[in-house]
Each structure stands twice: as structure tokens, then as C-alpha cells.
C-alpha positions, 0 to 999 in steps of 0.5 A, a space after each residue: 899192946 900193940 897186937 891188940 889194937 892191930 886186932 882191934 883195927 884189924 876186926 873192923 869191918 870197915 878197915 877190912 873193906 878199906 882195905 879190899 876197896 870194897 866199900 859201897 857208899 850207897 849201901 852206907 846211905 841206906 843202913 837201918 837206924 839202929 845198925 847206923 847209929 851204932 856204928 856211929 856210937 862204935 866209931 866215937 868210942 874207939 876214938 875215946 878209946 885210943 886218943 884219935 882226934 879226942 883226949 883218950 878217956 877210957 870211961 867215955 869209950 866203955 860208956 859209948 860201946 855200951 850203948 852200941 852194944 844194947 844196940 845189938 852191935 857185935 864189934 862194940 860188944 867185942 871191944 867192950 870185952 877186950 877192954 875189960 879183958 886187958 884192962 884198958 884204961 879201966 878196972 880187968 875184970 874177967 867177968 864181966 869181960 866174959 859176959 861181952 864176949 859172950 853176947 859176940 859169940 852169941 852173934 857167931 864172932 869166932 874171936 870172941 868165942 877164943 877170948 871166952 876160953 882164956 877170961 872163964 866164965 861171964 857174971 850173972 849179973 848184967 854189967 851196970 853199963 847196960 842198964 837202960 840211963 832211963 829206966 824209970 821211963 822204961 819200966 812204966 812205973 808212972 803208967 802203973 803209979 796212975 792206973 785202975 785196981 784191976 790195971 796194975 795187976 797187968 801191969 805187974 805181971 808185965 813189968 815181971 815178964 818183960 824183961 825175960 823178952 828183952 822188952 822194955 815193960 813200957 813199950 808192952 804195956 802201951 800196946 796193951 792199952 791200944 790192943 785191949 785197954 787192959 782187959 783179960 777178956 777182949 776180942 776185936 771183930 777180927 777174932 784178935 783175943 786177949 790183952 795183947 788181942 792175939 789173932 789165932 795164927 800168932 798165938 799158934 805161932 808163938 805156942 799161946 795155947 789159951 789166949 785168954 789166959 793173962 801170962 799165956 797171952 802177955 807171954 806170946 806178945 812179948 815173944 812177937 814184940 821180941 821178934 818184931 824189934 830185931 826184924 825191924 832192929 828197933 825202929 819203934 815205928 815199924 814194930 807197932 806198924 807190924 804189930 797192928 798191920 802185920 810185918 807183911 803188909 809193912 814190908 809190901 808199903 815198905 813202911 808204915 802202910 797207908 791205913 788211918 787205923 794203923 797211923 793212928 795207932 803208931 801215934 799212940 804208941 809213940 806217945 806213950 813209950 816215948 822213945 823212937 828206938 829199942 834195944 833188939 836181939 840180932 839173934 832172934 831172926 835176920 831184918 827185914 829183907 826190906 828195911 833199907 829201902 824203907 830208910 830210904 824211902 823214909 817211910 817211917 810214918 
């Protein structure tokens, strides 16, 4: 047991930098939202984990590394795996230690890729503990409980493809409403086309080959809601800013831009999905080369 805490302790970045005195404070100040609150959410789990500073309680950490770990965090990731592994306090479960291991091997963890081999395969089934806590408020059944006919088809079609994106059904359907208010056959003045009104170059883009087409649309906005969410790492702020003004423009403000249109159309997303934060893949692309000076600069709305 002691061998694996010092790997534990030992695979924190944040040892290893202590260690090589390589900390930059000011770097930390300027860390993006969802990788700070992570890190945080990491840092009180380990200490549930191993007793420091808290009782020791093994449900509490996995709970805590849980949510770091939707988070996008890979050490969370890591030790959730490990914990399973090993059985830490908790029932061993090989598969779903393997399903942890697998999501740090997919961010590149050579560790995790190792423990993989020894523990097999991951289950099919996503671990309870990711599960949203909230997913009635995520899955938008009260927006399709109060819609029109001709809405909740969309809505059905939303809440069955979203997932396949890693986006909460909610946050598409309320940027549906803002784009289109539901209507297959849209267009704005700026030729933007289709329920999730897809201008020609992101429909190329994200191969929307008939915009008008409800799946083919809905799928190609969920694709660049995807992309959006791990280049802005969930900050919902900045992905529904992007969504209306372009990641280019967000970049170039560093921040939501001065535009009314696009202030007024972040507001109306945030009132319905309702949450600052989303859940974000890292591997879908790297962040915004700009996004710790927008936290900086606090420039989020």
C-alpha cells in the first residue's frame, strides 16, 4: 500500500513541481474555470481519500474525483481507477477500474495505459458516479413536458443524439430555441440555415451535407457544441458567446464581445440551461489559446 500512495503522490503535477521548484504562482491565478475547480475537487477527494486533514472516507473521495473527473480531469481519472483497482476503502471492481483507466489513457497517461493491461477490460455501462446529480435538469424533460406538437419531435431527436456528443440534451435544445425557435426550415439574413441555423463554413466543416435535414443539422451542431465546450473547457459563457459570434471573435475580445446581440443571447441561454459549467472531452481539441487571459480579465459577461 505504501507503493501505491508514493505513485499516487508522486504522479501529482503538482508534487512533481514542488519538488523541481517549478511553481508559478501567477500561472495558478490565472487557471481556466473548469480546470481550476478540478483541481480543487481533486485536491479535497485525496484528502477523504488518505485521512489528511479529514476523517478518511473512501465514498466521499470517489464522489469528489467523480465530479473532477466529468470535469475532464486526468489524475481524478487516474485515481478513481486506482481506487477501484485496489479496492481502496471501497468494493474492487476491475471494470469499472478499466473504464477510469481508460478515460486517462485516452488524455495520453502512459500509467493508466499499464493498469489497463493488468485490470482487462472497462464495462459497457457508464459508472453511476458519472451520472449527472441532476439529470432530470439536464435532459430538458420540462422543456419538452411544456412544448408545442411539432417541438418535442425536435426535442426527441435531441435528447437521442446529444449524448452521442457528450452534451447535455438542455443546453442544445436552448440554443435551438435562440437560433430557430425549433423550425427545420430556418434562415437568418446571414444565410445561417436549420434548426441549429448553420452558417455554410460550419456545416462544411462538420460534413452537414443537407442543412435542412433535422438529424443532419442537429448532428453537426452537437458536433461544434462538442468542440466548443473543451475549447472554451465548459465555461458555458463563452461557448454560447462563440456559438453566436465565432470562437474568433471571443478570442480576439478576449471574452464575450461588446456585441448587444451576442450579450443578449448568452443571457437567454443561461436562463434556460441554467448551469455556468459543462462537462468537456480535453481530447476533442486543445483550449483557447486565450482563455486564461479572459479569466484574467474576467471577461465572462
Amino acid at each position: 500500500m505504501k507503493r501505491s500512495r508514493i505513485i499516487s503522490d508522486i504522479r501529482s503535477p503538482w508534487a512533481l513541481c514542488a519538488l523541481l521548484v517549478l511553481c508559478n504562482p501567477a500561472a495558478a491565478d490565472n487557471a481556466p474555470p473548469a480546470k481550476e475547480r478540478a483541481a480543487s475537487l481533486r485536491s479535497e477527494a485525496k484528502s477523504f481519500e488518505y485521512g489528511n486533514g479529514a476523517p478518511r472516507d473512501p465514498d466521499k473521495a470517489v464522489e469528489l474525483y467523480c465530479e473532477a473527473a466529468r470535469l475532464g480531469d486526468l489524475e481524478a481519472q487516474y485515481n478513481l481507477g486506482w481506487m477501484y483497482a485496489m479496492g481502496r476503502g471501497i468494493a474492487r471492481d476491475d471494470a469499472t477500474a478499466a473504464y477510469f483507466f481508460t478515460m486517462a489513457a485516452r488524455q495520453g497517461d502512459a500509467l493508466a495505459e499499464r493498469m489497463l493491461r493488468q485490470v482487462g477490460a472497462p464495462t459497457d455501462k457508464e459508472p453511476a458516479c458519472l451520472s449527472p446529480p441532476e439529470s432530470s435538469d439536464t435532459d430538458g424533460r420540462d422543456l419538452v413536458a411544456g412544448a408545442e406538437p411539432e417541438q418535442r419531435k425536435v426535442m426527441g431527436l435531441v435528447q437521442k443524439l446529444a449524448p452521442e456528443y457528450g452534451v447535455y440534451p438542455r443546453l442544445a435544445m436552448a440554443i435551438i430555441r435562440a437560433e430557430s425557435n425549433f423550425k427545420p426550415g430556418a434562415v437568418s439574413p446571414k444565410n445561417a440555415q436549420g434548426l441549429m441555423q448553420l452558417i455554410p463554413e460550419t456545416a462544411e466543416r462538420f460534413n452537414v451535407k443537407k442543412p435542412f435535414d433535422p438529424e443532419q443539422n442537429i448532428r453537426g451542431g452537437l458536433a461544434y457544441l462538442r468542440w466548443l465546450l473543451a475549447y472554451f473547457q465548459g465555461n458555458i459563457a463563452l461557448v454560447a458567446a462563440a456559438y453566436n459570434a465565432g470562437e474568433g471573435t471571443v478570442n480576439r475580445y478576449a471574452g464575450i464581445p461588446p456585441y448587444a446581440e451576442t450579450r443578449d443571447y448568452v443571457r437567454r441561454i443561461r436562463e434556460i440551461f441554467k448551469h455556468d459549467e459543462h462537462p468537456f472531452d480535453a481530447g476533442v481539441t486543445t483550449p483557447s489559446p486565450e482563455l486564461s487571459r479572459i479569466v484574467a480579465g474576467k471577461r465572462l459577461m
